[in-house]
C-alpha positions as CSV (number, residue, x, y, z in Angstrom):
1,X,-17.5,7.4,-3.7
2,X,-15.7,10.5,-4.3
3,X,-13.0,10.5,-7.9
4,X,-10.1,11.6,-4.9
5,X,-10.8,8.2,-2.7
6,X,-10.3,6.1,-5.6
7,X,-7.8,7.3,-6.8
8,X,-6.2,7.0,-3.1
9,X,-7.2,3.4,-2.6
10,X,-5.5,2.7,-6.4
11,X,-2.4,4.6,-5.5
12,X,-2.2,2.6,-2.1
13,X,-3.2,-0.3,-3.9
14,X,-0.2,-0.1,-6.5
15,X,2.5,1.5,-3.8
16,X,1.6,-1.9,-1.8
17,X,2.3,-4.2,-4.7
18,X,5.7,-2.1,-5.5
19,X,6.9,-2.7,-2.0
20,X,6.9,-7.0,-2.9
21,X,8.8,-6.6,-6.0
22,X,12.2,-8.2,-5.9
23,X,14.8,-5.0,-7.2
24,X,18.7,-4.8,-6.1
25,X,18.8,-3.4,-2.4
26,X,21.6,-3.0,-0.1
27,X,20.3,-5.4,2.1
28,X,17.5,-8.2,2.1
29,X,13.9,-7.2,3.6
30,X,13.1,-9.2,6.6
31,X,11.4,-12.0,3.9
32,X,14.9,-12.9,3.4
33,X,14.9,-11.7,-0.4
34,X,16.2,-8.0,-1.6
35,X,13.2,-6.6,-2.5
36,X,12.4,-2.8,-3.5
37,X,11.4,-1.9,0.0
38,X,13.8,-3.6,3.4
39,X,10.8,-3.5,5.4
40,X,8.6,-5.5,3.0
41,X,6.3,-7.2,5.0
42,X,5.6,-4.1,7.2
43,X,5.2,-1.8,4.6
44,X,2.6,-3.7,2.7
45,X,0.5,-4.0,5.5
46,X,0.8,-0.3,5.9
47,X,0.0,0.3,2.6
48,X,-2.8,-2.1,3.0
49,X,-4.1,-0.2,5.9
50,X,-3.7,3.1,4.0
51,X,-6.5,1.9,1.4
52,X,-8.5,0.3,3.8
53,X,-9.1,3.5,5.5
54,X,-9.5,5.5,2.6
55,X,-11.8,3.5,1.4
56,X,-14.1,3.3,4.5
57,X,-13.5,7.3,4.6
58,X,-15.1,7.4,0.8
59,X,-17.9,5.4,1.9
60,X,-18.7,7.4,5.2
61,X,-18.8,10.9,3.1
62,X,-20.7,8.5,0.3
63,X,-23.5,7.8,3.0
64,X,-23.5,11.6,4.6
């Protein structure tokens, strides 16, 4: 795998954990705490997806 996907799947990796950090918000993220991001739950499963597909993209161009 390419240096440029795994440096995206680490970047998605970390922004995913950043999003479930508690931090003082103006409101509470639909988890019920006030986390860094008010869509928590969403936005790690984005960010989730993000390295999934990154990944997969590395390993197609890996293979080709």
């Amino acid at each position: 795998m390419k240096w440029y996907c795994r440096v995206g799947v680490v970047v998605a990796a970390v922004l995913r954990v950043s999003t479930l950090i508690p931090a003082p918000a103006s409101k509470p993220c639909l988890l019920g705490y006030y986390a860094h991001c008010p869509f928590t739950p969403v936005s790690t499963v984005i960010c989730w997806a993000a390295a999934g597909a990154v990944y997969r993209l590395g390993k197609k161009k890996e293979k080709a």
